[in-house]
ZAMARGU-4260 file (C-alpha; in steps of 0.2 Angstrom, whole numbers, plus 5000, padded with zeros to 4 digits):
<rodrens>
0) 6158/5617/5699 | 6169/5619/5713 | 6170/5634/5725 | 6185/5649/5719 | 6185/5663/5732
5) 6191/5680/5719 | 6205/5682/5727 | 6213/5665/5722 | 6205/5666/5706 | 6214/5684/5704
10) 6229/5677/5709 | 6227/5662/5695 | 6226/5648/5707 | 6209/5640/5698 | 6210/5634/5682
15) 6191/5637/5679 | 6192/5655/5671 | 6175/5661/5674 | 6171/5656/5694 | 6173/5671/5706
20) 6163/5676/5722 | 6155/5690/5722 | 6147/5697/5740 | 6134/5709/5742 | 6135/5723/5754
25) 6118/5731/5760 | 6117/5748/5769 | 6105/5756/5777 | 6100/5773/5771 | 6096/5786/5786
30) 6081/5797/5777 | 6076/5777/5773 | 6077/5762/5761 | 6093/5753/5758 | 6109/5753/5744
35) 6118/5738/5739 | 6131/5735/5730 | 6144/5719/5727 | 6163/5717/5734 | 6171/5716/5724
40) 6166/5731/5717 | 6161/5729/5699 | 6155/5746/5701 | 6136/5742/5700 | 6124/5752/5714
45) 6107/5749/5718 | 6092/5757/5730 | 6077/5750/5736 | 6065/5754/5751 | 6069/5737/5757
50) 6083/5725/5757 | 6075/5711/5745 | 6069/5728/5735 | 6086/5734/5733 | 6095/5716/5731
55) 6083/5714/5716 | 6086/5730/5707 | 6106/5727/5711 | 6103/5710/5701 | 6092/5716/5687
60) 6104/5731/5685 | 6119/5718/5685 | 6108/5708/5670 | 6107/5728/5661 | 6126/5728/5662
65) 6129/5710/5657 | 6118/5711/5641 | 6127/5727/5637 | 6142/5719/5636 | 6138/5704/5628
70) 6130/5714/5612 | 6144/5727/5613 | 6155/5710/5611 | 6145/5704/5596 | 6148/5722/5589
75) 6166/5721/5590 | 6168/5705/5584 | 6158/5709/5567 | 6167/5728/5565 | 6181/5728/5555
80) 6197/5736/5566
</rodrens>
């Protein structure tokens, strides 16, 4: 698999449809623990009171959101229009 930053993939220049990059951004909370989140922004947040805490909760919440869709897709494409 060769690397596509999202920016060319937006901008059409891969022909490999589901490759895009996807950083994630870590901040430190002042009262404590950390939020992360990925750029771009596929609006998914996470916390944890450490950053491999709140790296691993922004994935497994990323897996929540992936499974979501997937079986809201299977929905649609058994549901009459």
């Amino acid at each position: 698999m060769s690397r596509v930053s999202y920016k060319e993939f937006e901008q059409g220049k891969t022909k490999e449809t589901n490759v895009f990059e996807l950083k994630i951004i870590l901040v430190e909370d002042p009262n404590g623990g950390f939020t992360s989140f990925f750029n771009p922004d596929p609006g998914i947040i996470s916390e944890g009171e450490t950053k491999e805490e709140a790296v691993l909760n922004l994935f497994q919440t990323l897996e929540t959101v992936l499974k979501h869709t997937e079986t809201k897709l299977k929905f649609k494409k058994i549901l009459p229009e």
